[in-house]
C-alpha positions in Angstrom: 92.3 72.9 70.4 92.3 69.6 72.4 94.0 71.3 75.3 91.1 73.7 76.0 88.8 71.3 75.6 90.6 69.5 78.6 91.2 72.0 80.0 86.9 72.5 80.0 86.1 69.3 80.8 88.9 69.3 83.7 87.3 71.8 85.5 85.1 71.3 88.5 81.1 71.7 88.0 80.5 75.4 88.9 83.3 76.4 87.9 85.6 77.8 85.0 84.7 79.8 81.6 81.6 81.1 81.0 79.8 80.2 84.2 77.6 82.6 85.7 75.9 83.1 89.2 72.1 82.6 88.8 69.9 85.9 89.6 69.3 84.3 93.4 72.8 84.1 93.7 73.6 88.1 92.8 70.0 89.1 95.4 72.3 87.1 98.4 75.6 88.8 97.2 73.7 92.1 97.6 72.0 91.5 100.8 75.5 89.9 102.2 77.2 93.3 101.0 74.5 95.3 102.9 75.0 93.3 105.5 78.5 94.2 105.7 78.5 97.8 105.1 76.2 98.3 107.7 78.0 96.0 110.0 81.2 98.4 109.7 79.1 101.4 110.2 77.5 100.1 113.6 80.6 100.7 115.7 81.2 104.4 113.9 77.6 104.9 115.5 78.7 103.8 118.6 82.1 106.0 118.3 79.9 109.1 117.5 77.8 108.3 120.7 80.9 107.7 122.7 82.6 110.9 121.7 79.5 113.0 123.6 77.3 113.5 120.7 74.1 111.6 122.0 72.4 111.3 118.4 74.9 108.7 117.8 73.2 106.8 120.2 70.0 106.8 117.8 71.7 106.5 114.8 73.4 103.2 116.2 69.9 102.0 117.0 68.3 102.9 113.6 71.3 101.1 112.3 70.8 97.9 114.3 67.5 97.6 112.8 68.1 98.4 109.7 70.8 95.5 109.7 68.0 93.4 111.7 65.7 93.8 108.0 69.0 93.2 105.7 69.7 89.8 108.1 66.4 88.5 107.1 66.1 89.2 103.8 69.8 87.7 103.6 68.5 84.4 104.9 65.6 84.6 102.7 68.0 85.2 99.9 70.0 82.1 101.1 67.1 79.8 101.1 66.5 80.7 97.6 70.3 80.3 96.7 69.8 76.7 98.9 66.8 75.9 96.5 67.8 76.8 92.9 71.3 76.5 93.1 71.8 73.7 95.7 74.5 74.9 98.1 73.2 74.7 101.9 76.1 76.6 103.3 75.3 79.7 102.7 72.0 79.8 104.9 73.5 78.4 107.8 75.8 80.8 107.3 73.2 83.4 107.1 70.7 81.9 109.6 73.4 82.0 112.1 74.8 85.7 111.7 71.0 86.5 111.9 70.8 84.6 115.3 74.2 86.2 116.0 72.4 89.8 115.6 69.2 89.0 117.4 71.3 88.2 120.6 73.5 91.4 119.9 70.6 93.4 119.6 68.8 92.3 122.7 72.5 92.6 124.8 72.7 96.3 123.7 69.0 97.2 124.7 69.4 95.0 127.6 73.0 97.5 128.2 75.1 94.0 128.8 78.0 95.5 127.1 80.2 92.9 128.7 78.3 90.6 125.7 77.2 93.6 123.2 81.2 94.6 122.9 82.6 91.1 121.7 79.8 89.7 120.1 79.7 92.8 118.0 83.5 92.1 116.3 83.0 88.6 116.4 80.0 89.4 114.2 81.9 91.7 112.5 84.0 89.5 111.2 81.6 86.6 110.4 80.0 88.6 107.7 83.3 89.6 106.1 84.1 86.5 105.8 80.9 85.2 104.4 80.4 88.4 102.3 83.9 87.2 100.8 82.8 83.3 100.3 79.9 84.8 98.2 81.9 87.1 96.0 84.6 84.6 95.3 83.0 81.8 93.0 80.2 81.9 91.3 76.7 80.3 92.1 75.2 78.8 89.2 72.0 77.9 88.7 71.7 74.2 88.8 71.7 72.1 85.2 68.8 69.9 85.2 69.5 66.9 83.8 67.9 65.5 80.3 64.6 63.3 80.7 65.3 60.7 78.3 61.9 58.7 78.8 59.8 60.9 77.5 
């Protein structure tokens, strides 16, 4: 029995048996997995467009603002996550893939392709890569400490 219990007490805050993300933690993993699914479906749009069928076109906008919605309520989700559970990272992280889409959005209206096109996978792969820091540990809800005056 003593070696689980150092094996408990080894363990870093935040981590190890029986911790659980907090509620605000599981909205942002949501919103981050939105995020990412429509990401990946934005250049399928685009393909569709490109292959002569011109609804794609639509359908690429529709989804750029859907994903323009998800990107705010994924920072709002963050600032949350930043408040209860006290990790900051993940709405830089969020504020800057949503400033990331605003200027994707306003090169593909404006038809600057030569910015739309990398911008796009570089955004692309920020959220998998973010959407996968989120799903990997867990974000507990912070442990207020005891008041012991009273």
């Amino acid at each position: 029995m003593e070696t689980l219990e150092a094996v408990d007490t080894a363990a870093p805050p935040g981590r190890g048996p029986g911790v659980r993300t907090a509620v605000s933690g599981w909205v942002l993993r949501v919103a981050a997995a939105l995020f990412l699914i429509g990401g990946y479906l934005q250049p399928v749009f685009a393909g569709v467009y490109l292959s002569g069928d011109f609804d794609g076109l639509a359908m690429h906008l529709m989804g750029a603002d859907t994903l323009s919605v998800i990107s705010i309520a994924q920072v709002g989700a963050a600032v949350a996550v930043w408040i209860r559970v006290r990790r900051a990272w993940p709405f830089w992280a969020s504020l800057a893939l949503m400033l990331g889409g605003v200027a994707q959005y306003f090169a593909g209206m404006d038809g600057a392709l030569w910015l739309h096109l990398p911008l796009g996978v570089t955004l692309i792969a920020g959220i998998t890569v973010v959407t996968a820091a989120l799903w990997m540990r867990p974000l507990p809800r912070r442990v207020k400490g005891a008041r012991t005056d009273g």
